[in-house]
C-alpha positions as a printed Julia matrix, in Angstrom:
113×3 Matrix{Float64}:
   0.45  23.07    6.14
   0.32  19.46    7.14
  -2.52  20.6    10.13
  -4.58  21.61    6.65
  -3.56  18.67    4.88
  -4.47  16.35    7.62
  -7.89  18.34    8.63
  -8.8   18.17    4.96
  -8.78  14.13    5.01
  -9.93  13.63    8.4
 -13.12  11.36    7.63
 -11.69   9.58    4.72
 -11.31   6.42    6.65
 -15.09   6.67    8.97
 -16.56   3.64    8.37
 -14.06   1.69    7.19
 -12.68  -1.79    8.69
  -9.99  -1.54   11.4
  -6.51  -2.36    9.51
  -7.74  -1.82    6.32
  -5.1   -0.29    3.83
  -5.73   3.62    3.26
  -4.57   4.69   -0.09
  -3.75   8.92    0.97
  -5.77  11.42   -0.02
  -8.39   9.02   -1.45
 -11.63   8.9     0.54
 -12.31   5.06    0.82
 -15.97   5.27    2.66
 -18.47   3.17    0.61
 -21.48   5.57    1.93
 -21.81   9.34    2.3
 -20.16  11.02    5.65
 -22.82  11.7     7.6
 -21.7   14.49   10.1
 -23.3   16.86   12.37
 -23.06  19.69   10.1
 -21.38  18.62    6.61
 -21.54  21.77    5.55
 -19.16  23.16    7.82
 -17.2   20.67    7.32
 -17.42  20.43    3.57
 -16.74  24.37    3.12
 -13.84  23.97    5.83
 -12.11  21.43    3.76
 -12.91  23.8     0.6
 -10.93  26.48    2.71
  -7.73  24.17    3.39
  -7.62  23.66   -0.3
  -7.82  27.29   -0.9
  -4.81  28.0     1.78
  -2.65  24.81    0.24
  -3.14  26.09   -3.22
  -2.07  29.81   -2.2
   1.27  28.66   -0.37
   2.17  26.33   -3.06
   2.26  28.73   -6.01
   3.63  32.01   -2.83
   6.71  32.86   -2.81
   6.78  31.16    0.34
   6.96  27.76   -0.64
  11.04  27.46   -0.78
  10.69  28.29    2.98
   8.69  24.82    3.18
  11.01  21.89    5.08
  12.03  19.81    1.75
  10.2   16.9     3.69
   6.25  18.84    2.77
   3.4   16.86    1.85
   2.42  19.65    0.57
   3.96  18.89   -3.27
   2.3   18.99   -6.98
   1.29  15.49   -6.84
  -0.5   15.28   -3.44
  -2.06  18.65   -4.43
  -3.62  17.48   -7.19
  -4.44  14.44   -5.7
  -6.11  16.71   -2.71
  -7.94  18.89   -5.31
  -9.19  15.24   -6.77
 -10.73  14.27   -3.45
 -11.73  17.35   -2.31
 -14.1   17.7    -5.8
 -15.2   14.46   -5.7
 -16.87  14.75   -1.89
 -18.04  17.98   -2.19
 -19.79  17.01   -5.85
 -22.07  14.14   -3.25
 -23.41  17.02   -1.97
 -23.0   20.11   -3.49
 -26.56  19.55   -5.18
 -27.81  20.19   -1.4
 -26.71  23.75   -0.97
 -25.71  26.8    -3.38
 -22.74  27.76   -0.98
 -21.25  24.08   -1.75
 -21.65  24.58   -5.17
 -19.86  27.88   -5.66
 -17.36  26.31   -3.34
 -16.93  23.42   -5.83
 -17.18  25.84   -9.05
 -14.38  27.84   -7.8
 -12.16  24.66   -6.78
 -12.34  23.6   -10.39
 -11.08  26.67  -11.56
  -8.23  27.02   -9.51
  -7.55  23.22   -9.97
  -7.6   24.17  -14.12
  -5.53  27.14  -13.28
  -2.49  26.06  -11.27
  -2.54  22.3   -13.73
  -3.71  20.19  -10.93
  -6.21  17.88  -13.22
């Protein structure tokens, strides 16, 4: 769980000034991530979110230690950023936007807005 949570905001802080403050789970960059393939990475991140949402609403989640970041709040706060970066480039590629289409809906679905 936190290896997804933790992939998922990798490259919030690229670019940004050594010591600045990092607010979690809120990309800070003031330009768009330019990566090697930001697709991949885009539709990985769209995966993590997938696999976070799934455990949290599984039967599986008591199992969790009590100490998770994986709770409502930083969920929602995950689906927030994950939208937001994908919607810089989702005009780019039909695969992004179905990716971002369907992370709306379960974001509307499981009250994460």
């Amino acid at each position: 769980i936190n290896a997804a949570i933790r992939s998922t905001i990798a490259f919030d802080r690229v670019g940004e000034e050594p010591g600045s403050q990092y607010q979690y789970f809120q990309p800070t960059r003031k330009k768009r991530l330019i990566v090697t393939n930001i697709f991949g990475t885009l539709h990985a991140q769209f995966g993590n979110m997938l696999v976070l949402a799934s455990v949290y609403k599984s039967k599986l989640y008591p199992l969790l230690p009590s100490d998770t970041w994986l709770t409502k709040a930083n969920l929602a706060a995950l689906f927030k950023r994950t939208i937001a970066v994908i919607s810089d480039v989702a005009q780019n590629s039909p695969i992004l936007r179905m990716d971002l289409e369907i992370l709306k809906n379960v974001q509307r679905q499981q009250g994460l807005e």
